[in-house]
C-alpha positions in Angstrom: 0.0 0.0 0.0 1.3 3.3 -0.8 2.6 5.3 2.4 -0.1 7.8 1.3 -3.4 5.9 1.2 -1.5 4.3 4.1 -1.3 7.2 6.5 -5.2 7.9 5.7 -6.2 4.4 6.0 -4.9 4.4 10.0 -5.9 5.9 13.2 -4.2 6.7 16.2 -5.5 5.5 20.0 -6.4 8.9 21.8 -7.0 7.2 24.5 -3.3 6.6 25.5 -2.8 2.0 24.8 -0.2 3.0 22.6 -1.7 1.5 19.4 -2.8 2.6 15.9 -5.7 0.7 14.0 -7.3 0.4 10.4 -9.7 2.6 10.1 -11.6 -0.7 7.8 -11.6 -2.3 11.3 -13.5 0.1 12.6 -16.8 -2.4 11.8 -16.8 -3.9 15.4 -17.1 -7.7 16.3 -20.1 -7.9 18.3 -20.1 -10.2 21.3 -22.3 -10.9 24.2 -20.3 -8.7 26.3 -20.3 -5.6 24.2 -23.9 -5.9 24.2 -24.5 -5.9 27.8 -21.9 -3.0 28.4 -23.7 -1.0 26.2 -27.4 -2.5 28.0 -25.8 -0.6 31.4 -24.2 2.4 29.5 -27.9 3.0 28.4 -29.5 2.3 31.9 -26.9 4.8 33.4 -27.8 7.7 31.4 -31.3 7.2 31.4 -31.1 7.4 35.3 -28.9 10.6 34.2 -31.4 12.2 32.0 -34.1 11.8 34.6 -32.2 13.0 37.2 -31.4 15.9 34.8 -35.6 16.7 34.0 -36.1 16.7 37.9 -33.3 19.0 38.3 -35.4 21.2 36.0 -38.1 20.9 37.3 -37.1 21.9 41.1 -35.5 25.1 38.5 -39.0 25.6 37.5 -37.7 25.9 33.9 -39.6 23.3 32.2 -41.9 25.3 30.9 -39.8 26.0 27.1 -37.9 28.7 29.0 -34.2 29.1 27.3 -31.9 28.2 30.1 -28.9 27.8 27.9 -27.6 31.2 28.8 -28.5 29.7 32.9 -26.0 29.0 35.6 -23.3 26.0 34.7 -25.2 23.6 36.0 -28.8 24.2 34.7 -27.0 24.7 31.3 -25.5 21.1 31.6 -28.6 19.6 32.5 -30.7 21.3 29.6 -28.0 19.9 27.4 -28.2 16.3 28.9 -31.7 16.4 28.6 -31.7 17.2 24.8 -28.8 14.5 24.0 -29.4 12.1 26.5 -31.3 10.1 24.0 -28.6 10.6 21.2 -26.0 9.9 23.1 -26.9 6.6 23.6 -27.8 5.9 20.1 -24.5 6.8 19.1 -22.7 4.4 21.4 -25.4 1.4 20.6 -25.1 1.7 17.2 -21.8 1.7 15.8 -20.8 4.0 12.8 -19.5 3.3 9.9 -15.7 3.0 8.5 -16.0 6.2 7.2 -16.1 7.8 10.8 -13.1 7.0 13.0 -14.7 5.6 15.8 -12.1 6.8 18.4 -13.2 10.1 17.5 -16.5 9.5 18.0 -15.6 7.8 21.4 -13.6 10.3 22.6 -16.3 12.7 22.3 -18.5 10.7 24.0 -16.0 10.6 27.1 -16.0 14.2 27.3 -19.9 14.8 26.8 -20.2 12.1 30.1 -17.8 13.8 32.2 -19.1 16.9 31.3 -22.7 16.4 31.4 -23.6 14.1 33.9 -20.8 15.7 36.4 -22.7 18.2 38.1 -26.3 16.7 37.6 -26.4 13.5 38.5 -25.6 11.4 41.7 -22.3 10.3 42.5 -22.8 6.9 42.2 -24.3 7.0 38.6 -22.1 9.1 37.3 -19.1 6.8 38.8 -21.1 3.8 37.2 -21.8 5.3 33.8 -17.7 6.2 33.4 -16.9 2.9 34.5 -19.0 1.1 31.9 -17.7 3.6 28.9 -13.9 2.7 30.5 -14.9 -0.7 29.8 -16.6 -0.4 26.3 -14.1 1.3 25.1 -11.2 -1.6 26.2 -13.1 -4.1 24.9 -13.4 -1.4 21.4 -9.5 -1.9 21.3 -9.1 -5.5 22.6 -12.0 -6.1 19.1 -9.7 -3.8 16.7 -6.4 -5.4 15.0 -3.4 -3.3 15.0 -2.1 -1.7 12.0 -0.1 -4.1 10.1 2.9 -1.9 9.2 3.1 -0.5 13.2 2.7 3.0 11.7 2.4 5.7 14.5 1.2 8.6 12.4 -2.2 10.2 13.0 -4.5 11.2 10.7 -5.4 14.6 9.3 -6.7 17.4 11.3 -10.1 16.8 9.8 -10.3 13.0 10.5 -8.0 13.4 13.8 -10.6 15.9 15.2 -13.8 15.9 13.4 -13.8 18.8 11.4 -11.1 21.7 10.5 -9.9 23.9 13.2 -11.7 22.9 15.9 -11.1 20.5 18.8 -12.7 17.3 19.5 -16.1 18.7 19.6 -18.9 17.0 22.8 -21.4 15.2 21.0 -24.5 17.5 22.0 -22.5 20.9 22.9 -24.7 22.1 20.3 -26.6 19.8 18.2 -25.6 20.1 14.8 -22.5 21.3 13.0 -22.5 21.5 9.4 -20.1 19.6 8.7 -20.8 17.3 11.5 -24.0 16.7 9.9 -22.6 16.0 6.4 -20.5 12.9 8.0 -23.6 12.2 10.1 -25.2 11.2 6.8 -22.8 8.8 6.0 -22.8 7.0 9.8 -25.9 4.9 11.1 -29.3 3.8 10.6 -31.8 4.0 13.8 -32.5 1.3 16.0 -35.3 -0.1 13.6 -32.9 -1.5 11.5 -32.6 -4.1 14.3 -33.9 -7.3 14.1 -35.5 -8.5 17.8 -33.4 -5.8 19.3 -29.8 -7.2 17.9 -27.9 -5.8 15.1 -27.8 -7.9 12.1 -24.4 -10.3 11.6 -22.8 -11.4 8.7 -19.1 -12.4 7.4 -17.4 -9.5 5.3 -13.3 -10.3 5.1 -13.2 -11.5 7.9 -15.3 -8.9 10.0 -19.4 -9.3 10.7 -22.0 -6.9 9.0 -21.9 -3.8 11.1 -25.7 -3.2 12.2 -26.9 -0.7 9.4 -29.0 -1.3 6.5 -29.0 2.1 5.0 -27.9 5.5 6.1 -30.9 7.5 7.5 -31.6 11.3 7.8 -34.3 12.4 10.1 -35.7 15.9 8.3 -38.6 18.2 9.9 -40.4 19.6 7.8 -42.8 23.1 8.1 -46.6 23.0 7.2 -47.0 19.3 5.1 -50.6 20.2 4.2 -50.9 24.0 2.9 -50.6 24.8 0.4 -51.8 21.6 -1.6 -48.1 21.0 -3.2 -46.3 21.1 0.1 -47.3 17.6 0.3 -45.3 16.9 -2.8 -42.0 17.8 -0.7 -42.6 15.5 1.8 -43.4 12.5 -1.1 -40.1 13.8 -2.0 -38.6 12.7 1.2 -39.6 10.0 2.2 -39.5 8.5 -1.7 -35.6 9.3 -1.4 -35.5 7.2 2.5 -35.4 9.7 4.6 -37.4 9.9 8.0 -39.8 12.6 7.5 -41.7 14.5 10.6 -43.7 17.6 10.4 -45.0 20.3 11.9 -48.1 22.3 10.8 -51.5 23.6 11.7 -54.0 21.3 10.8 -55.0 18.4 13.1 -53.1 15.2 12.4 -57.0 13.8 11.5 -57.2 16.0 8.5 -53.9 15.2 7.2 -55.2 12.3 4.3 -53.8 8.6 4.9 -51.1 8.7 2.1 -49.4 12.2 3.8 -49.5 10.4 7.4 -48.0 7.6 5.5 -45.0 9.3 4.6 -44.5 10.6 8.5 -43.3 9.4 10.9 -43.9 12.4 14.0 -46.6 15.0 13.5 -47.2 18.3 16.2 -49.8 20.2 15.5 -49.0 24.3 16.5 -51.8 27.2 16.0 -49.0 29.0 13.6 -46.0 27.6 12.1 -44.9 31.6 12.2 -45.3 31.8 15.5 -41.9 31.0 16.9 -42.1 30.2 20.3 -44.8 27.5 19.1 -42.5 25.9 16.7 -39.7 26.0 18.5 -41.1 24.1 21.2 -43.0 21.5 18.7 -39.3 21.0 17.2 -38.0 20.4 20.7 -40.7 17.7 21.1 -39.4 16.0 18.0 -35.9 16.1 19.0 -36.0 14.6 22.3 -37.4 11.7 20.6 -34.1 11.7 18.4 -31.7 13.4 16.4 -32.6 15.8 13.8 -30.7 16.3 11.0 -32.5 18.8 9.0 -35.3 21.8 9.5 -36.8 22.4 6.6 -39.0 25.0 4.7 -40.5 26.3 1.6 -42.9 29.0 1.6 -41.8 32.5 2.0 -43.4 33.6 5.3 -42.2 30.5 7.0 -38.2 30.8 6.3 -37.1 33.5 8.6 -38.7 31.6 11.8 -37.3 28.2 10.4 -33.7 30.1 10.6 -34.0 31.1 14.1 -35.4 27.6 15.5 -32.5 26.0 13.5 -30.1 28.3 15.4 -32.3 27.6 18.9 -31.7 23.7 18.6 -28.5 23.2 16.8 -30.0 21.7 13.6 -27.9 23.1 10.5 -29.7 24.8 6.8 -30.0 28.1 5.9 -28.9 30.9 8.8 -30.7 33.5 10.2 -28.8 35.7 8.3 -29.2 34.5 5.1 -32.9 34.1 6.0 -33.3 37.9 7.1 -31.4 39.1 4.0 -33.6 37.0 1.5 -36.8 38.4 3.6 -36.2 42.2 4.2 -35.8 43.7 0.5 -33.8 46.8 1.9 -31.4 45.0 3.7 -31.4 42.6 0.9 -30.0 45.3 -1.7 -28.0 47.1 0.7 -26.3 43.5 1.0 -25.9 42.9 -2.9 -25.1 46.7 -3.7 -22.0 46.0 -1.2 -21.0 42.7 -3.4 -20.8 44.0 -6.6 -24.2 43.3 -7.9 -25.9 46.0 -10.1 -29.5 46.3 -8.4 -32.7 49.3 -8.1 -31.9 52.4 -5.4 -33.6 51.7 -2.4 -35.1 52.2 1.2 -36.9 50.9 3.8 -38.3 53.3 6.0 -41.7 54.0 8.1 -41.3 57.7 7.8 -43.3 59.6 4.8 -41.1 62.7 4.6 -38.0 60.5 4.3 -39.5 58.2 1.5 -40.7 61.6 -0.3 -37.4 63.2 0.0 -36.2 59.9 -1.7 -38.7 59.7 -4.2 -37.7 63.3 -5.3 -33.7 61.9 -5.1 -34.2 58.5 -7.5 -36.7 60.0 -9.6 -40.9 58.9 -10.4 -42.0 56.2 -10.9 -41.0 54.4 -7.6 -42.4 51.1 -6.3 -44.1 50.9 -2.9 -43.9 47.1 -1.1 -44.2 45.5 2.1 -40.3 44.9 3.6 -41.3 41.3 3.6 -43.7 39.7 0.8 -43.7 36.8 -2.2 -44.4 38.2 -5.2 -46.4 41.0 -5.8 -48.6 41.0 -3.0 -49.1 44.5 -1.7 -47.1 46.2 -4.4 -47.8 49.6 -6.1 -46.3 52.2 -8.7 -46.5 55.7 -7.6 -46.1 58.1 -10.6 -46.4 61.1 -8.6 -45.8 62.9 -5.5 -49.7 62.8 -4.9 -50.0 59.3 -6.2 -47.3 58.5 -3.3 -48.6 60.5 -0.9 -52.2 58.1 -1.4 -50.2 54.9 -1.3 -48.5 55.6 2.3 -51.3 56.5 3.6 -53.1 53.6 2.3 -50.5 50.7 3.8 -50.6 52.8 7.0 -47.3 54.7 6.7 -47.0 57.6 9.8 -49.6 55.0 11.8 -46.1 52.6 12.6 -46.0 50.7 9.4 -42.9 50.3 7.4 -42.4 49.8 3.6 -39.6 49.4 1.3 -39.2 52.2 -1.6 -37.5 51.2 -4.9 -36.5 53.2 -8.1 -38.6 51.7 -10.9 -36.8 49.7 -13.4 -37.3 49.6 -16.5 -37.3 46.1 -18.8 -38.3 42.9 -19.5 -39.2 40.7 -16.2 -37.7 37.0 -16.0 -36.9 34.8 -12.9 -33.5 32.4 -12.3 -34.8 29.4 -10.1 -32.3 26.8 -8.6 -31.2 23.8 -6.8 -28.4 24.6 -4.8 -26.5 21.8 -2.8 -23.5 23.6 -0.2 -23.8 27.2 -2.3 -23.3 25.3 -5.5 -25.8 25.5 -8.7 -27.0 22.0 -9.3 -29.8 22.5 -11.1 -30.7 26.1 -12.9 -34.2 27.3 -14.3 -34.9 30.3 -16.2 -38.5 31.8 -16.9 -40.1 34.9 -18.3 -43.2 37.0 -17.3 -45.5 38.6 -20.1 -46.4 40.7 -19.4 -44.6 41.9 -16.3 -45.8 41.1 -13.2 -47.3 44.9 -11.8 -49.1 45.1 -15.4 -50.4 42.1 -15.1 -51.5 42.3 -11.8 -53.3 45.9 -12.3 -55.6 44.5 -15.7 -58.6 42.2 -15.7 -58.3 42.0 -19.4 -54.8 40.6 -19.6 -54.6 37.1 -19.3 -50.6 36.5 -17.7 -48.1 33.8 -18.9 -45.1 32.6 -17.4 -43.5 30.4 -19.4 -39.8 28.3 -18.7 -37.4 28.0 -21.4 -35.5 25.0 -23.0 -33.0 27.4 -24.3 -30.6 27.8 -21.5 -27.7 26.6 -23.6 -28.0 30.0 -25.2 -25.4 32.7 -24.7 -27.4 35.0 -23.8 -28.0 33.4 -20.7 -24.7 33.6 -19.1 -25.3 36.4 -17.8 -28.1 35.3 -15.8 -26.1 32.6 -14.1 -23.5 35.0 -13.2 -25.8 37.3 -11.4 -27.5 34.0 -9.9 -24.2 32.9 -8.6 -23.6 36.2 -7.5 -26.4 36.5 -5.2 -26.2 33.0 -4.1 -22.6 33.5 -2.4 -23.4 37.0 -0.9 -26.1 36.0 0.7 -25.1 33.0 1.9 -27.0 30.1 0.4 -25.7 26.7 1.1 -27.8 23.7 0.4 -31.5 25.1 -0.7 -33.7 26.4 -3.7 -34.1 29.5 -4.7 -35.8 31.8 -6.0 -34.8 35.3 -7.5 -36.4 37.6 -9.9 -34.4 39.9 -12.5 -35.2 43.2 -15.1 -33.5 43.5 -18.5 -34.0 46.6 -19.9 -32.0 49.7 -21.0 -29.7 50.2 -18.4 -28.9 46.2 -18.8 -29.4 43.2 -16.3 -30.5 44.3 -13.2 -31.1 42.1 -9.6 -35.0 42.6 -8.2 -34.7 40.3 -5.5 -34.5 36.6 -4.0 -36.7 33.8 -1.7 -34.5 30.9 -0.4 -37.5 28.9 -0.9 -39.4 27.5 -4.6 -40.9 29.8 -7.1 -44.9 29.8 -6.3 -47.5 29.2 -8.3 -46.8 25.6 -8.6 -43.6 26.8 -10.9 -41.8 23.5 -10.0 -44.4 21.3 -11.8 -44.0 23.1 -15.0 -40.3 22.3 -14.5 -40.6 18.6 -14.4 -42.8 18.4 -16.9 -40.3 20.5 -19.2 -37.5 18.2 -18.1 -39.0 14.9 -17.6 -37.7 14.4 -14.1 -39.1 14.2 -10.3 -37.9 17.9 -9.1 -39.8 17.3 -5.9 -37.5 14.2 -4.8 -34.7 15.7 -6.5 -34.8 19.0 -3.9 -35.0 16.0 -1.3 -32.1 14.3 -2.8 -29.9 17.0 -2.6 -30.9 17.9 1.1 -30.5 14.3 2.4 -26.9 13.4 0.4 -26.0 17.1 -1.0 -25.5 15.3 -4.5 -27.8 15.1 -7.4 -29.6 12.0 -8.7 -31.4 13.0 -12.3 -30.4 14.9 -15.3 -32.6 17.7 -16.7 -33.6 16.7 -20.4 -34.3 20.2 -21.1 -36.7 18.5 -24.1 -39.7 21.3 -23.6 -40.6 24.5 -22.7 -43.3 25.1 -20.7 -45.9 27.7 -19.2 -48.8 28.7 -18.0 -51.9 31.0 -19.0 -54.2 32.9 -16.0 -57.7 32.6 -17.6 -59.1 35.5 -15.8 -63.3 36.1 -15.7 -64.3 39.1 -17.1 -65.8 40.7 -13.7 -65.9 39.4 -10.1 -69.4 37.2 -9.2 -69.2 33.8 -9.9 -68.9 31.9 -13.0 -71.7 31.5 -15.6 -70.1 29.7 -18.1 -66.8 29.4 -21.0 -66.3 29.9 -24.7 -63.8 28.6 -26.7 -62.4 26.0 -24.4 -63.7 23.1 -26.6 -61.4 24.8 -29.7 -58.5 25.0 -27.7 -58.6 21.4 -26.4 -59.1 19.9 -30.4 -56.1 22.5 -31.4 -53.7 21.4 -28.3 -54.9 18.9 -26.7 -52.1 17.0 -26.8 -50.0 19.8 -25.4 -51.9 20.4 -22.5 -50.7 18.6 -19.4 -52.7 20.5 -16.8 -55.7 22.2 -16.3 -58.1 24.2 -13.7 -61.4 25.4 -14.9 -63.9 26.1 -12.0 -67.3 24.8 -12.3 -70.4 27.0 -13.4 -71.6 28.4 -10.2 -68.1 28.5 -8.4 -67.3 32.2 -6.7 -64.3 34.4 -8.7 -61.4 35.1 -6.6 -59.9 39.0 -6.6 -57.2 39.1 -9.7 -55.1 40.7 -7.1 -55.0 37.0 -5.5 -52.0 35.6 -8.0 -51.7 34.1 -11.2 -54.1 30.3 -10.4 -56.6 31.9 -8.3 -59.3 31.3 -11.3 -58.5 29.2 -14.2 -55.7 28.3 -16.0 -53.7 25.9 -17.9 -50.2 24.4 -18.5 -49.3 23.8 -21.9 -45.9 22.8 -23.5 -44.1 21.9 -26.7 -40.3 21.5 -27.8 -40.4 25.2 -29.1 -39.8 28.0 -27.3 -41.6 30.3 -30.2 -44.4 27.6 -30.9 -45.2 27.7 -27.3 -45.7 31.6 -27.3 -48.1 31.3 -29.8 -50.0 28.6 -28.2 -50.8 30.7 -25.1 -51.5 33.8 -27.2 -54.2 31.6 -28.8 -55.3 30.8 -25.7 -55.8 33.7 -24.3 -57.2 35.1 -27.3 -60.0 32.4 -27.7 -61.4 31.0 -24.1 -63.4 33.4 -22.4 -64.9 33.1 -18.8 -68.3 34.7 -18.2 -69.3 35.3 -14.5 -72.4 37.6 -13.5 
């Protein structure tokens, strides 16, 4: 073996026996013993952890309160009763030889000694050292020495963990990033099992260590609304991870195949509200470890972020949530990095946003600081115009708004996979008409429509901006989401969601690139690799159908010509029945009826939704 693979391929004792092992023989030869050392090693620290809950409990603290920033010893036993339960799994089931388990042992040392310490009774914490003294001889007496007696440790990054850091105390905080990336690669739950043993077989010598399968545990936010959020969670469980939830409906009104694919449900009266979710998160970690938090719709992403960052579960950061949420603090971020983006402010005070208005120049845009889309969005042309608007969204009454130059162009939008701030997967779509106009004009009926064209030149661009944003902000391992003007004064940024495109954007994407998006995004977030190619074989859109005056709907025209012209083009469809209410124009693009269409042409498609639009009418009274 060369000296090189060598050195990688060994570990040194840090326990002090003087002896350096193969990292292959890290698969441990299970015997009666082990198994009853690690039977007491559980019984001590669950005699630990509920000596820790009734020291919290005489600290009157169990009622969610954050103690972590509490004296020494209420900090220790809030950490021992969040790991407790990990802890143990980590010892009972072996990892992997991809994790030096003399790393992960050594950890576990110092997590005992330091958690159960000053919590616990002398006598069990005595006991529970004792029995991890033992476990870990009888570790070394099961692993063969090196065969060329090498001495050398491994690299900083196997030797400690990670990079630059010591060895870290399983639990000292949950999660780590890169923790949780070799946590992927480690251990399946106890349920791989059989009667409570691990599996044995004969592999070179060595019996089957007791996995099947690596398993990640994700949580993820609101399963039920909207209708495709279920789709995320088929996603995840399709691609073997175990899936829990949190959302607001009842676990009784989830339907049989979405409980199917969990595996823990709490039920909270908002997912925004995050005191509520935090502590329904906490409920699903005591019951094990959590690898991921995860999210998708706008309004839920910035109180994802800070209950990641409360338990210690890695994904996108509170910063990085705060900066794709709050559109002034967004641009002030890109403007610093480079990127070429519309003038603008975010302020609550009417004579400050005038005095801009009068700096950048009418028209200017009038938003909420955080909304999808354009909910709640207005063009003042004026000073008088402006002056209508603030009042109107409650500017001088304590509301605050952000204020942006208008730009001038066509609108598009640059969706993505992204696995550890890396593209994998890359989108581009196009409004017509833009968005505001659209928005503002019963008579218009909107497209959106994805191209098949992104091998085009004129493209490049686009990624380079996308790429742009992605590392300033901060995106690791997520989708995104960000919108864009080309116009005179050339490509400019309008802004970005670390979450899907809306509208169910997504489904027009796997049907242009005949491939499961949904349990693609899962894919990524449970290995951080990609599984499917995009074919890139269609383009595809969608056409708002809007009726011609609010009341409800008496009836269609020209929906039977369109179906005989393009039937075969037409994947999807939603055309209310006769009777049904109208919803507002204002509500988005499938509030009323629409359609998907596609075709291998880019131009042919165009025309198709013109036709469309020109041709099928709905009547309401």
């Amino acid at each position: 073996m060369p000296a090189r693979d060598r050195q990688r391929s060994t570990l040194r004792d840090p326990f002090g026996h003087g002896r350096t092992v193969h990292r292959d023989a890290l698969t441990l030869a299970w015997s009666p013993r082990l198994a009853e050392l690690l039977a007491d090693l559980r019984h001590a620290l669950e005699l630990a952890r509920v000596e820790a809950s009734h020291t919290l409990e005489r600290l009157g603290t169990l009622g969610g309160e954050d103690v972590r920033s509490g004296p020494p010893t209420l900090e220790l036993a809030h950490r021992l009763e969040q790991v407790t339960e990990a802890t143990a799994v980590e010892v009972a089931l072996l990892p992997p030889p991809t994790t030096p388990l003399a790393i992960r042992l050594e950890e576990l040392r110092v997590t005992l000694e330091d958690l159960l310490g000053p919590s616990v009774e002398p006598q069990i914490h005595d006991r529970a050292l004792q029995v991890l003294r033992e476990f870990v001889d009888l570790v070394l007496t099961l692993l063969p020495p090196c065969g060329d007696g090498s001495d050398r440790p491994l690299d900083a990054d196997l030797r400690y963990g990670f990079p630059d850091r010591g060895p870290v105390a399983l639990g000292a905080e949950q999660n780590d990033a890169a923790h949780v990336r070799d946590r992927t690669h480690r251990l399946a739950p106890a349920m791989n099992f059989v009667g409570g043993h691990p599996r044995t077989g004969d592999t070179a010598g060595f019996p089957e260590p007791p996995w099947e399968k690596p398993v990640m545990h994700v949580i993820f936010i609101e399963p039920a609304f909207p209708g495709y959020q279920r789709d995320f969670v088929r996603g995840l469980a399709a691609v073997g991870a175990k899936v829990s939830a949190v959302g607001e409906a009842p676990y009784e009104a989830l339907d049989a195949e979405l409980q199917g694919w969990l595996a823990n449900y709490e039920q909270v009266p908002s997912v925004v509200h995050e005191a509520s979710l935090l502590e329904a998160v906490r409920t699903i970690q005591r019951r094990g470890w959590v690898d991921r938090l995860e999210t998708t719709v706008e309004a839920h992403v910035l109180p994802a972020a800070r209950v990641r960052a409360a338990c210690g579960i890695p994904g996108t950061t509170e910063r990085t949530a705060f900066l794709c949420r709050d559109k002034p603090a967004m641009k002030d971020a890109l403007r610093d990095a480079g990127v070429a983006t519309a003038q603008s402010l975010g302020s609550a005070d009417a004579a400050e946003i005038r005095a801009f208005a009068e700096s950048v120049g009418f028209p200017v845009i009038v938003k909420p600081r955080k909304a999808a889309g354009a909910a709640g969005t207005y063009r003042a042309d004026d000073a008088k115009q402006l002056d209508g608007i603030l009042d109107e969204v409650g500017v001088g009454r304590g509301n605050d708004v952000a204020v942006e130059e208008f730009v001038e162009g066509h609108e598009g939008f640059y969706d993505t996979l992204c696995a550890d701030g890396e593209v994998v997967h890359e989108f581009v779509s196009h409004y017509y008409p833009n968005v505001l106009h659209a928005m503002r004009n019963r008579w218009i009926s909107p497209q959106i429509i994805a191209t098949n064209r992104l091998g085009a030149g004129s493209y490049d661009e686009v990624r380079a901006l996308g790429k742009t944003v992605v590392d300033a902000l901060g995106i690791g391992t997520s989708a995104t989401h960000m919108e864009w003007f080309f116009g005179p004064k050339g490509l400019k940024f309008s802004e970005i969601g670390c979450r899907p495109p809306g509208v169910n954007m997504w489904d027009l994407y796997a049907a242009a690139n005949d491939f499961d998006i949904y349990r693609e995004w899962a894919h990524l977030i449970v290995t951080g690799k990609p599984s499917q190619k995009r074919s890139l074989r269609f383009s595809t859109g969608m056409i708002n159908l809007r009726p011609d005056r609010d009341g409800r709907i008496t009836g269609y025209e020209g929906v039977e010509e369109i179906f005989e012209r393009f039937g075969d083009h037409i994947f999807a469809h939603r055309l209310p029945p006769v009777g049904s209410v109208t919803a507002p124009i204002e509500g988005g693009y499938k509030v009323n009826a629409w359609m998907h269409v596609r075709h291998t042409s880019y131009d042919t498609l165009r025309e198709i939704l013109d036709t469309i639009g020109e041709t099928v009418k709905v009547l309401a009274g």
